[in-house]
C-alpha beads as a LAMMPS data file, in Angstrom:
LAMMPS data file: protein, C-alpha beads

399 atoms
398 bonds

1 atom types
1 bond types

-500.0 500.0 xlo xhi
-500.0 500.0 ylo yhi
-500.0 500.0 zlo zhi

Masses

1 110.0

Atoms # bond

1 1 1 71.297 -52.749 52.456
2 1 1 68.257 -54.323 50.372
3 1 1 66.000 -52.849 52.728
4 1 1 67.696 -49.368 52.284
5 1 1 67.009 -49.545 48.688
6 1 1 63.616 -51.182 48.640
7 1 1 62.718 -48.026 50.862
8 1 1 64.076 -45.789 48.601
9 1 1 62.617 -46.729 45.510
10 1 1 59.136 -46.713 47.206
11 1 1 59.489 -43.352 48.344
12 1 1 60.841 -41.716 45.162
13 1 1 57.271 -42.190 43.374
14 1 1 55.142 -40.642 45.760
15 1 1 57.906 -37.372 45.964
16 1 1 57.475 -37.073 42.298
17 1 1 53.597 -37.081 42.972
18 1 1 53.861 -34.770 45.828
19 1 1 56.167 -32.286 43.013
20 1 1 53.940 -32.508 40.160
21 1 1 51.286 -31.478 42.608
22 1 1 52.699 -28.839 43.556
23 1 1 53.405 -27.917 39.955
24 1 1 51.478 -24.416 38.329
25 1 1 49.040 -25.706 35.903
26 1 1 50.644 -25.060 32.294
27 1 1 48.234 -22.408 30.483
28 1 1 45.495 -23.356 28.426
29 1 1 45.347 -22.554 25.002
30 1 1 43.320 -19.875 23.777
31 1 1 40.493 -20.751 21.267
32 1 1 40.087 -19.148 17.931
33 1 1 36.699 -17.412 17.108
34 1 1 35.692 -15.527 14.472
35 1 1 34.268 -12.363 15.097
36 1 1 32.722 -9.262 13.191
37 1 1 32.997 -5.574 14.038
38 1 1 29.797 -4.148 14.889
39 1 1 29.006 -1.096 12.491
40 1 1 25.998 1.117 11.912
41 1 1 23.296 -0.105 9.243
42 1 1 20.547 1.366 8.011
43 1 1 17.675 0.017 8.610
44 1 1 14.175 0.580 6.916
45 1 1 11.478 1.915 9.170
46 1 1 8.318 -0.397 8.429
47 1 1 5.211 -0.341 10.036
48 1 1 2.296 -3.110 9.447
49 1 1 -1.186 -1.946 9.528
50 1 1 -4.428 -3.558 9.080
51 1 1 -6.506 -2.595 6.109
52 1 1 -9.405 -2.804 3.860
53 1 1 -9.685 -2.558 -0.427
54 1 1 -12.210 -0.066 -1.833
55 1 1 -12.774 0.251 -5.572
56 1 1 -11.120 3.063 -7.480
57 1 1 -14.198 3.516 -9.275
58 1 1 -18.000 2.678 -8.672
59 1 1 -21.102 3.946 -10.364
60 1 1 -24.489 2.825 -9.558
61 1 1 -26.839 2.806 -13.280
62 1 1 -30.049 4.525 -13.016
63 1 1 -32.269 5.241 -16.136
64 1 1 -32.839 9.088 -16.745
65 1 1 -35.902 8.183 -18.821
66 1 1 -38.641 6.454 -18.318
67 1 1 -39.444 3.589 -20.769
68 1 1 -39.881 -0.167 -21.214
69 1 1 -36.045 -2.139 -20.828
70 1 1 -35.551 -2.829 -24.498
71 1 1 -32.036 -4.396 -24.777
72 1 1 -29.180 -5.424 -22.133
73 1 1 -26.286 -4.937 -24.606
74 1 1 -22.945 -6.410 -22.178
75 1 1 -22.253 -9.146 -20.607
76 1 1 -21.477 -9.398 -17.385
77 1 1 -18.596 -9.399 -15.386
78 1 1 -16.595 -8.263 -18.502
79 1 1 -14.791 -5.304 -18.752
80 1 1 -16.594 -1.827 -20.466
81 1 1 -15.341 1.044 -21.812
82 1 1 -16.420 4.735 -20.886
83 1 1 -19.276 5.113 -23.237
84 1 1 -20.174 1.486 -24.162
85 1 1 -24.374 1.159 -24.688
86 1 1 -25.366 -1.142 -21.525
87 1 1 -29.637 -0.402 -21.833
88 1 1 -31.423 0.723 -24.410
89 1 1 -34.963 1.737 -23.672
90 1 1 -38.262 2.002 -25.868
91 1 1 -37.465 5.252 -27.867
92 1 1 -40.137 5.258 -29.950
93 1 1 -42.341 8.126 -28.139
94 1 1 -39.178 10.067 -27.692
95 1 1 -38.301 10.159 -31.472
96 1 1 -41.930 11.831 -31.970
97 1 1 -41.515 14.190 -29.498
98 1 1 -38.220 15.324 -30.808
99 1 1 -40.097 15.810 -34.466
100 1 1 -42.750 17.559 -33.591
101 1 1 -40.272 20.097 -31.570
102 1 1 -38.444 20.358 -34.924
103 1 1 -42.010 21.116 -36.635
104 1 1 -42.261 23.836 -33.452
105 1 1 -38.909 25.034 -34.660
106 1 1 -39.841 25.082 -38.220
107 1 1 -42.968 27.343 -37.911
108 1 1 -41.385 29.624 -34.908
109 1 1 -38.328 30.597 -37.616
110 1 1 -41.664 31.075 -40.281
111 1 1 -43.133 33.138 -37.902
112 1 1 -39.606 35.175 -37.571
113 1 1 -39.359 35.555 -40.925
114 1 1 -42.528 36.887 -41.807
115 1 1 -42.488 39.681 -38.920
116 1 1 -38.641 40.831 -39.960
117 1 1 -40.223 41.219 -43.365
118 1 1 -43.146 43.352 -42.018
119 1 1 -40.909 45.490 -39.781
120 1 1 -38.494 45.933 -42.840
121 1 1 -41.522 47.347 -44.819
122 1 1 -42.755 49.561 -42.024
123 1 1 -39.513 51.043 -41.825
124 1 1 -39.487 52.042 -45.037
125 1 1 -43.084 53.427 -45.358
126 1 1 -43.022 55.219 -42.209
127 1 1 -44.531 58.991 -42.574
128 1 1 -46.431 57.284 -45.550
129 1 1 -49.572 55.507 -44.735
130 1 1 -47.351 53.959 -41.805
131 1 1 -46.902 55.701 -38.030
132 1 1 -44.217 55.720 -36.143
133 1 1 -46.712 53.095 -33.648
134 1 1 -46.816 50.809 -35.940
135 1 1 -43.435 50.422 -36.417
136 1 1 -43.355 50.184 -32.445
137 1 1 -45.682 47.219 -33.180
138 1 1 -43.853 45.628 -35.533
139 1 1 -40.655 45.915 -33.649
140 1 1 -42.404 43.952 -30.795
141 1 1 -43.603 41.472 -32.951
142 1 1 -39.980 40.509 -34.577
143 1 1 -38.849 40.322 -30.704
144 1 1 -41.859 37.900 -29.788
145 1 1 -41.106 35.707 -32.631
146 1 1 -37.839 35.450 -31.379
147 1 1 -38.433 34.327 -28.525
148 1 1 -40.992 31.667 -29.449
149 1 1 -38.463 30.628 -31.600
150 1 1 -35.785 30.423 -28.730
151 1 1 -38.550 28.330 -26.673
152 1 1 -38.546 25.934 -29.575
153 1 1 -35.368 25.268 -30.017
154 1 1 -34.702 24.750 -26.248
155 1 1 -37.533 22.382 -26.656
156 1 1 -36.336 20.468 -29.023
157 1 1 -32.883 20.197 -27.389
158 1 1 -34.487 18.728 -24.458
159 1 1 -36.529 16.256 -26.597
160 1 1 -32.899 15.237 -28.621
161 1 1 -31.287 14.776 -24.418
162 1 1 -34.524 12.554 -23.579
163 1 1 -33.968 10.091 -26.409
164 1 1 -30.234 10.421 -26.357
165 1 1 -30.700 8.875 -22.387
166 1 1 -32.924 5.861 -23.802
167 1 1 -29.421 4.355 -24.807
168 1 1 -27.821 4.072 -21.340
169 1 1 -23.594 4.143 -21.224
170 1 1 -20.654 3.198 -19.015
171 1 1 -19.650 6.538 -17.651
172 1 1 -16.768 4.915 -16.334
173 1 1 -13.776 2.343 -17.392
174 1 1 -14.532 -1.031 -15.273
175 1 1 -16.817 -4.260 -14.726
176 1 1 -20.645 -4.274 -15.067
177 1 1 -22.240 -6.719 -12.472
178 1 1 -25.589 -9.219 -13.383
179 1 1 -28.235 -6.618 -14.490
180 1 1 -31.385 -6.018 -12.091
181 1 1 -33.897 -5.754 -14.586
182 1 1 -35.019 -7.657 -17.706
183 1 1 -35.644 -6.932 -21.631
184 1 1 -39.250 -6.001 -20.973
185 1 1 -39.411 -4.509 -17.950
186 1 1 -40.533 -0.699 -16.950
187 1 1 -38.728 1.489 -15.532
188 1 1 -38.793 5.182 -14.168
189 1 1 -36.216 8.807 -14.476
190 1 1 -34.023 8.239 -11.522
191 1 1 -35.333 5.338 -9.757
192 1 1 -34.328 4.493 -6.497
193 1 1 -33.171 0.907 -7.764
194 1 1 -30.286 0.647 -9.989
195 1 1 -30.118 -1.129 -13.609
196 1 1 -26.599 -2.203 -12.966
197 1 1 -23.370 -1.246 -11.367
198 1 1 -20.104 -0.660 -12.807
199 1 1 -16.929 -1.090 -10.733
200 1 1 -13.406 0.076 -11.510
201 1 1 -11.219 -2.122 -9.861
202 1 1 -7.602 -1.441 -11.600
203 1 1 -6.315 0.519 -9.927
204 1 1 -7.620 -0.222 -6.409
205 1 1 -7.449 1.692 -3.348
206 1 1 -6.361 0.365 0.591
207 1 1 -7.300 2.149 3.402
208 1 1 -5.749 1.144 6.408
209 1 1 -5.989 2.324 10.040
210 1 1 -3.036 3.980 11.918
211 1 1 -2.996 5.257 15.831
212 1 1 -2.748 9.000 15.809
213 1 1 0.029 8.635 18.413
214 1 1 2.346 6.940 16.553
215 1 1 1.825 8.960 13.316
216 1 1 2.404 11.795 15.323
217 1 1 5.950 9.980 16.921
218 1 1 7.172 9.416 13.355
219 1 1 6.883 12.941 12.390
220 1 1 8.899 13.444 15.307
221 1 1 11.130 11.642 13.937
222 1 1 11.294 13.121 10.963
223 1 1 12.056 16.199 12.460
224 1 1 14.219 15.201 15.018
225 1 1 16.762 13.475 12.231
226 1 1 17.161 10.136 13.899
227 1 1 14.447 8.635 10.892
228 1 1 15.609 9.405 7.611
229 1 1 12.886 10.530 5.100
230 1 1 12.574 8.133 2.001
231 1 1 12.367 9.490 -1.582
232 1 1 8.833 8.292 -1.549
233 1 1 6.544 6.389 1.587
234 1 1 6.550 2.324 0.130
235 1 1 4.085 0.308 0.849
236 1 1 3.701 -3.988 -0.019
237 1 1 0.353 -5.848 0.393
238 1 1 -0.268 -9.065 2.232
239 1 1 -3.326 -11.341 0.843
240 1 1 -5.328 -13.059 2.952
241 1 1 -3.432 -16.076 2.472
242 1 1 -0.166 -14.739 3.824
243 1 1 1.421 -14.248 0.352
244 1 1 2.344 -11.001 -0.807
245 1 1 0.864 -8.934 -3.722
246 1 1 2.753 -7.952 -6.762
247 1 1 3.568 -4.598 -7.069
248 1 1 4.306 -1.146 -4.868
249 1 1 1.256 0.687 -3.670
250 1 1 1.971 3.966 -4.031
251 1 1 0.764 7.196 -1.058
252 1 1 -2.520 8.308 -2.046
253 1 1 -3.302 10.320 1.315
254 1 1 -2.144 11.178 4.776
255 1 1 -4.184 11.277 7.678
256 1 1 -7.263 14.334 7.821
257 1 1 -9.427 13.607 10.758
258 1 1 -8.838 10.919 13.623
259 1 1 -11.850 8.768 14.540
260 1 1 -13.433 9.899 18.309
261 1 1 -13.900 6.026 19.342
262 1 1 -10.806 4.436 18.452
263 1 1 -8.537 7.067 18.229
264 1 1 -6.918 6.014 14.416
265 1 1 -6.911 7.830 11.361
266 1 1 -7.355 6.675 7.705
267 1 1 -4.409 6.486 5.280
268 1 1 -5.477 5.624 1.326
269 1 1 -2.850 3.775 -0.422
270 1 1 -3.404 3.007 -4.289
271 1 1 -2.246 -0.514 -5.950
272 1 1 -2.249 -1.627 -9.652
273 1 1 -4.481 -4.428 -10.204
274 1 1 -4.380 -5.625 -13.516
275 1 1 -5.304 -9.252 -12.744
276 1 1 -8.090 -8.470 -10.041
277 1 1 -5.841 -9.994 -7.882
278 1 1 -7.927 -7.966 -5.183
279 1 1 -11.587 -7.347 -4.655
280 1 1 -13.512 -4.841 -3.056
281 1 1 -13.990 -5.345 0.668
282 1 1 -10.892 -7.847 1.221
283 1 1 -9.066 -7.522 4.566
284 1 1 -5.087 -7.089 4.405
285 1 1 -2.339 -6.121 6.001
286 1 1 -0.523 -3.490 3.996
287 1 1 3.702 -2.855 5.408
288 1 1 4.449 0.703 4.720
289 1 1 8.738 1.862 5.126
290 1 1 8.721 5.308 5.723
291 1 1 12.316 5.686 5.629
292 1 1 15.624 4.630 7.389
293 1 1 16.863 4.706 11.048
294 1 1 20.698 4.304 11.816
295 1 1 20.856 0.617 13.715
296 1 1 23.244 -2.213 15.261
297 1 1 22.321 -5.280 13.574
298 1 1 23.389 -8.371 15.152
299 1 1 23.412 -11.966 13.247
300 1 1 20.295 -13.835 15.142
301 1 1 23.112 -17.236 14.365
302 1 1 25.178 -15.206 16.629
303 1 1 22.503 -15.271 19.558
304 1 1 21.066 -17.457 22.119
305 1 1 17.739 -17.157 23.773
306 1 1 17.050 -18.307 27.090
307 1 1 13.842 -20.399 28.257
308 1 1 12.790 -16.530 30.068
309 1 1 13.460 -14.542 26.861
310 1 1 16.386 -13.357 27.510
311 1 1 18.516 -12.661 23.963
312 1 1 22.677 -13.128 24.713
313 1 1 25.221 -12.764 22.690
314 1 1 29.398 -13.032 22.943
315 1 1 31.779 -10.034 22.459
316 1 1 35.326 -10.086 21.945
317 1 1 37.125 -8.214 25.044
318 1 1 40.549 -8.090 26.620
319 1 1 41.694 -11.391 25.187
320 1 1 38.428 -13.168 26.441
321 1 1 34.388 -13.999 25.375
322 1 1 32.216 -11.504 27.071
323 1 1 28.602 -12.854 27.441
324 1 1 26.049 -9.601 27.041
325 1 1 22.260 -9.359 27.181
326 1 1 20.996 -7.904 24.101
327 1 1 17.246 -5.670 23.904
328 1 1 16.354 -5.783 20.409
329 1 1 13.555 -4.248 18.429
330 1 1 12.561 -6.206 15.542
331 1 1 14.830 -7.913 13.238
332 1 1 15.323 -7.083 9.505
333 1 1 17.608 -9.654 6.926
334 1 1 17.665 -12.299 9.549
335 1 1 19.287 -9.849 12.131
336 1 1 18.085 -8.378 15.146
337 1 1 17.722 -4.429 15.434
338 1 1 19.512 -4.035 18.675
339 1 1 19.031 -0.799 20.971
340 1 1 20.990 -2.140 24.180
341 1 1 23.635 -4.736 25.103
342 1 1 26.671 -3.936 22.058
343 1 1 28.112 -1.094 21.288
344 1 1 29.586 0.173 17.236
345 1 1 33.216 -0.493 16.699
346 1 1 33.009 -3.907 19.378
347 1 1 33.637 -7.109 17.987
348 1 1 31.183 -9.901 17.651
349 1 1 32.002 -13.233 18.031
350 1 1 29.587 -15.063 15.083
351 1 1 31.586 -18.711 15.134
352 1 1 33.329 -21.037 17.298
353 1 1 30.289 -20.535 20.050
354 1 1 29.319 -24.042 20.639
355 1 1 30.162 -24.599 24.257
356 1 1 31.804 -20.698 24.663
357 1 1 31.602 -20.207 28.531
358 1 1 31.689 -16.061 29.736
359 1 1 35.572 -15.076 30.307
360 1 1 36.846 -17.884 28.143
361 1 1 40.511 -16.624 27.023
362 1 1 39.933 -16.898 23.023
363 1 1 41.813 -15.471 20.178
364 1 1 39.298 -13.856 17.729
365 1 1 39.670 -14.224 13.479
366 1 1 38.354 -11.283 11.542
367 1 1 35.489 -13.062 9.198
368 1 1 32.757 -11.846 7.138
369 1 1 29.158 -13.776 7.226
370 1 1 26.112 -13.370 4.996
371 1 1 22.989 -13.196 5.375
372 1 1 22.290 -16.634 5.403
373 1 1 24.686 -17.526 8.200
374 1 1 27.658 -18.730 5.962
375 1 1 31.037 -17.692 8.092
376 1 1 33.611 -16.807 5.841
377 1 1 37.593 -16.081 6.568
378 1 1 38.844 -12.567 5.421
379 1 1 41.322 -14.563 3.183
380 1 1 37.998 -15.850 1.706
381 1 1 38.934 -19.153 3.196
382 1 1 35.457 -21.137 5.028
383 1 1 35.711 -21.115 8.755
384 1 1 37.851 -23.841 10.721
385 1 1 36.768 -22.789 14.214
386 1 1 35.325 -25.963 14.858
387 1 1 32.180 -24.091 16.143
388 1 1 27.978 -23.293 15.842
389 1 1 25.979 -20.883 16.721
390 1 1 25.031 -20.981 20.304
391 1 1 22.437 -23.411 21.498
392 1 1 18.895 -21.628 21.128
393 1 1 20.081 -19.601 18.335
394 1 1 16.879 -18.231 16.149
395 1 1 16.135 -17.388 12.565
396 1 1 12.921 -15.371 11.313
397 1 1 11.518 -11.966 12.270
398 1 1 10.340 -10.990 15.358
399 1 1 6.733 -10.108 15.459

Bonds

1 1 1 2
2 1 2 3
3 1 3 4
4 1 4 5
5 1 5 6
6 1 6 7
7 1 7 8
8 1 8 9
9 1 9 10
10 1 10 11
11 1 11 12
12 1 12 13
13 1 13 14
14 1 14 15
15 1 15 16
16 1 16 17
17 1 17 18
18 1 18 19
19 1 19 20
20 1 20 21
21 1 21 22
22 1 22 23
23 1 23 24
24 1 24 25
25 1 25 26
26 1 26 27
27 1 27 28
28 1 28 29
29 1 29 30
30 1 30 31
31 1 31 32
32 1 32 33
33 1 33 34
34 1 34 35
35 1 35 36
36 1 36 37
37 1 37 38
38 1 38 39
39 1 39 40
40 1 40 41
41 1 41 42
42 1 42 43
43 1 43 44
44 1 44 45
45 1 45 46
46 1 46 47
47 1 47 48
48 1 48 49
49 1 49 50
50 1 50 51
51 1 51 52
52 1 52 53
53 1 53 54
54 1 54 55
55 1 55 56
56 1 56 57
57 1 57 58
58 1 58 59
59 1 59 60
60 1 60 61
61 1 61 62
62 1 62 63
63 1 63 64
64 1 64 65
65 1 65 66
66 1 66 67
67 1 67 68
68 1 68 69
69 1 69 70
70 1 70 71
71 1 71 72
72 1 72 73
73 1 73 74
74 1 74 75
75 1 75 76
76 1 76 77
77 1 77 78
78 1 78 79
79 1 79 80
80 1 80 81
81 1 81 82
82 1 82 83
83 1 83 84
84 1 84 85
85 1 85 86
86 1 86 87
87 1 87 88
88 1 88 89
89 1 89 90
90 1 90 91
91 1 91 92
92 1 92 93
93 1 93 94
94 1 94 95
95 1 95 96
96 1 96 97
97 1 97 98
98 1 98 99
99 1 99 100
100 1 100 101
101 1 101 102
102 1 102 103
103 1 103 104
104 1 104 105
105 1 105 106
106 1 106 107
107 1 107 108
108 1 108 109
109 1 109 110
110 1 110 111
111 1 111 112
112 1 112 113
113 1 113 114
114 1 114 115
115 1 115 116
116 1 116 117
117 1 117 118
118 1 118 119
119 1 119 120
120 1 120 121
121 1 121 122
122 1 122 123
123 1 123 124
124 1 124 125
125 1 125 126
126 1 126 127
127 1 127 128
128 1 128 129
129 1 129 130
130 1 130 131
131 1 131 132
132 1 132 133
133 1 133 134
134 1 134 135
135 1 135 136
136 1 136 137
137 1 137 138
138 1 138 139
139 1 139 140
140 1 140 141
141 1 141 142
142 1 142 143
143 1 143 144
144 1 144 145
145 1 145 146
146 1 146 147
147 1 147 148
148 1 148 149
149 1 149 150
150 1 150 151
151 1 151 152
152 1 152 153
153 1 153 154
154 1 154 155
155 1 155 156
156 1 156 157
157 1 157 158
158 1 158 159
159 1 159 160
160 1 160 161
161 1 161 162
162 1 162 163
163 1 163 164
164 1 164 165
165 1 165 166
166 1 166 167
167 1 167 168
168 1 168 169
169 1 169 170
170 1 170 171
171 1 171 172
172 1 172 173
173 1 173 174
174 1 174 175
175 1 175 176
176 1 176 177
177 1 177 178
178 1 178 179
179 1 179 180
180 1 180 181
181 1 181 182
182 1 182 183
183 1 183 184
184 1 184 185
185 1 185 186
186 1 186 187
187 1 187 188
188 1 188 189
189 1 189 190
190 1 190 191
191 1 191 192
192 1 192 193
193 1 193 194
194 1 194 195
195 1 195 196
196 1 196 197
197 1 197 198
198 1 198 199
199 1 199 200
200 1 200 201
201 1 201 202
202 1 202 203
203 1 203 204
204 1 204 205
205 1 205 206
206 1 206 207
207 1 207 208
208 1 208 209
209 1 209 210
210 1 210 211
211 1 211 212
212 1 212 213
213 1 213 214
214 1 214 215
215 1 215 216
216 1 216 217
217 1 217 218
218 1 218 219
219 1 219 220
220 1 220 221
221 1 221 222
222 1 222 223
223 1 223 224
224 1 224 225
225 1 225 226
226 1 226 227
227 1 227 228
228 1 228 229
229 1 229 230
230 1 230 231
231 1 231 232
232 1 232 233
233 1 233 234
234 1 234 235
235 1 235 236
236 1 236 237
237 1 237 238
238 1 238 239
239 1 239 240
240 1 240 241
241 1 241 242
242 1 242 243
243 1 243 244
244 1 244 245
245 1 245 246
246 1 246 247
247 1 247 248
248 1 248 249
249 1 249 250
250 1 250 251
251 1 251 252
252 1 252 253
253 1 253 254
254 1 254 255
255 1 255 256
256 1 256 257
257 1 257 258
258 1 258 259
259 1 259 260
260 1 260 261
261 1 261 262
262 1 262 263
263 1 263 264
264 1 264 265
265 1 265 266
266 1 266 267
267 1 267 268
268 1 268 269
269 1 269 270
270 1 270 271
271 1 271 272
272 1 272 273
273 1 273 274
274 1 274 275
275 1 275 276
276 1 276 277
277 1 277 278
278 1 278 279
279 1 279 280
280 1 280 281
281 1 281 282
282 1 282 283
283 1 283 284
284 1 284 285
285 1 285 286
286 1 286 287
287 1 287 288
288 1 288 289
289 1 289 290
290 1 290 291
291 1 291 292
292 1 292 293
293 1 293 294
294 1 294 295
295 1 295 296
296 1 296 297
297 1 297 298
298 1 298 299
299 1 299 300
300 1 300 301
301 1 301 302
302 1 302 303
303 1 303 304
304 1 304 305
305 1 305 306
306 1 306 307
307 1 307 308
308 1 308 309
309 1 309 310
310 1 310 311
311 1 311 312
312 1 312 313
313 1 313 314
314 1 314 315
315 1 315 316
316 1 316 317
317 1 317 318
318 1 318 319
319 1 319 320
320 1 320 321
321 1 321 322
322 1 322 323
323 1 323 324
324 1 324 325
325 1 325 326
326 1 326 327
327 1 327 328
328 1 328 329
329 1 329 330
330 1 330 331
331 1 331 332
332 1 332 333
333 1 333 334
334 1 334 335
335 1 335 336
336 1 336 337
337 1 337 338
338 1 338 339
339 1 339 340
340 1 340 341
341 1 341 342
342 1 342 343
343 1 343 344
344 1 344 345
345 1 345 346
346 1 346 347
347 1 347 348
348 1 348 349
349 1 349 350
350 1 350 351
351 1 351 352
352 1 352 353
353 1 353 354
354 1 354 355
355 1 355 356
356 1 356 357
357 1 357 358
358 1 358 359
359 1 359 360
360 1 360 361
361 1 361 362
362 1 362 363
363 1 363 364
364 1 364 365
365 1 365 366
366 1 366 367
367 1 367 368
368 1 368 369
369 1 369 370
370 1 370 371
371 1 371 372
372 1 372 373
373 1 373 374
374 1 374 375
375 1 375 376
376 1 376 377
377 1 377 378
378 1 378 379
379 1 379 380
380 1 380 381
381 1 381 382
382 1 382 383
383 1 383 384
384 1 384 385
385 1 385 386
386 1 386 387
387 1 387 388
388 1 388 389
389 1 389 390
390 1 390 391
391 1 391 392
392 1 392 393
393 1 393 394
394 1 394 395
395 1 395 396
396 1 396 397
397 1 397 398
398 1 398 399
């Protein structure tokens, strides 16, 4: 009888074993994640393009008279005025030249007078002592007078313009560079070599270089719809340095003529310079949004990118996570601009992703993130999911 019960109590263990083997497993609970629905965005259309400054302004000085360099009256690198005196040559011989074509002047009008006063008296006395021939002559003389008195005056106009030009002026607004010549030194009408040079540098101009093909793909665009036009083209400057300039450029002009070795065309952009913040000749890169395109934008928190490139995100589907591979084309506000992969109205799962496996069963939470990554509840409450972006998730813009 002991051994009957010994027995038994031995085998009752190992039958409950064998039973909760043979058990169904008990279903696991589903996880919570908190997802987004996907919606169209618009997205500016940017292009970066390499570039060059020019000035807005530049004039070469070049005396128009010949003389000795009397006076430099700037200083340079400081800004001039339109009509401030920059040279001032010997005028001397030019001040006698314009008085003795006033003394021309005086004695051609003399001359004029006198043979009005003559013809006046012939007219008079004609039939008298006076024939009709001398009147003739008389009338020829007034009309020779006249013109030696027009000579004259031309003369002396051109003598008043030659010592006018021995005081040498801005014609423009901008900076005059170090002068080439010295008080003392001669120089010649319209020398080859210049005195100075005065640069207008606010505003300043960018010209940057653009592939004919792909100005002529985003009027296609344009035409087509799927880019909308802009109120205006905007355009931002990168320095040197990497930082960015203050202040919109604004479209100065499009594309005329495409170059025949490099295929590219020039476009002109104009920026306000006020603190010379850029010099003739600097290299930049200058962004230029020529409107909007309709676009998925997916979180980059929200992604993972394999060691091969590949971009993956999670979807929300039929009660489970649904891994998909994503082809993006840039990114804009920490997002990527996603052509392939998600479609609008799916849901995104943006948190609980850390360790997320494809088909997990999950239960998703509608939430609302920014764009710095912060999950939020649509109760306003912060996230309890317990989760991180996916391993690998990036940040920044794709080049």
């Amino acid at each position: 009888m002991r051994v009957l019960v010994t027995a038994l109590a031995l085998t009752l263990p190992q039958a409950a074993l064998l039973h909760a083997q043979d058990a169904p497993p008990a279903a696991s609970a589903a996880r919570e994640v908190g997802v987004i629905t996907l919606e169209a965005s618009d997205v500016p259309y940017s292009v970066t393009l390499p570039g060059r400054s020019t000035a807005f302004e530049e004039v070469a000085i070049r005396p128009r008279v010949s003389g000795i360099i009397s006076e430099i009256l700037y200083e340079p690198g400081k800004n001039v005025k339109k009509g401030d005196l920059l040279f001032r040559i010997e005028g001397d011989t030019y001040q006698a030249d314009v008085d003795a074509a006033a003394a021309e002047v005086a004695g051609a009008e003399a001359a004029l007078r006198s043979a009005e006063t003559t013809l006046s008296r012939y007219q008079k006395l004609v039939g008298t002592g006076v024939t009709a021939a001398d009147v003739d002559t008389a009338e020829v003389d007034v009309m020779q007078a006249k013109a030696t008195l027009s000579a004259a005056q031309a003369a002396l106009e051109l003598a008043k313009f030659d010592l006018e030009r021995t005081e040498i002026t801005s014609p423009i607004d901008g900076i005059a560079v170090l002068p080439e010549v010295s008080v003392g030194d001669l120089v010649t009408a319209n020398q080859e070599d210049e005195l100075t040079t005065v640069t207008r540098i606010d505003p300043i101009y960018v010209d940057v270089q653009e592939s004919i093909t792909r100005v002529q793909q985003t009027r296609e665009r344009l035409d087509q719809g799927s880019l909308n036009r802009g109120e205006r083209i905007e355009a931002e400057l990168e320095l040197e340095n990497g930082s960015l300039f203050e202040g919109q450029g604004t479209f100065v002009s499009p594309p005329v003529s495409v170059s025949t070795t490099t295929g590219t065309s020039v476009i002109r952009l104009r920026f306000d310079n006020p603190r010379r913040g850029i010099l003739p000749g600097q290299f930049l890169r200058a962004k230029l949004t020529f409107g909007t395109t309709s676009s998925i934008l997916v979180p980059q928190g929200a992604t993972s990118r394999a060691s091969d490139g590949t971009l993956t995100a999670f979807v929300y589907a039929d009660g489970k996570a649904e891994k998909r591979t994503l082809s993006a084309q840039g990114s804009y506000n920490n997002a990527w601009i996603v052509t392939k992969g998600v479609e609008l109205g799916e849901q995104l799962i943006v948190d609980g992703l850390r360790n997320l496996q494809n088909g997990a069963t999950v239960s998703p939470i509608a939430v609302s993130i920014s764009e710095t990554g912060v999950v939020t509840r649509a109760d306003g409450t912060p996230d309890s999911f317990g989760g991180a972006p996916a391993a690998g998730a990036e940040s920044g813009n794709e080049g």
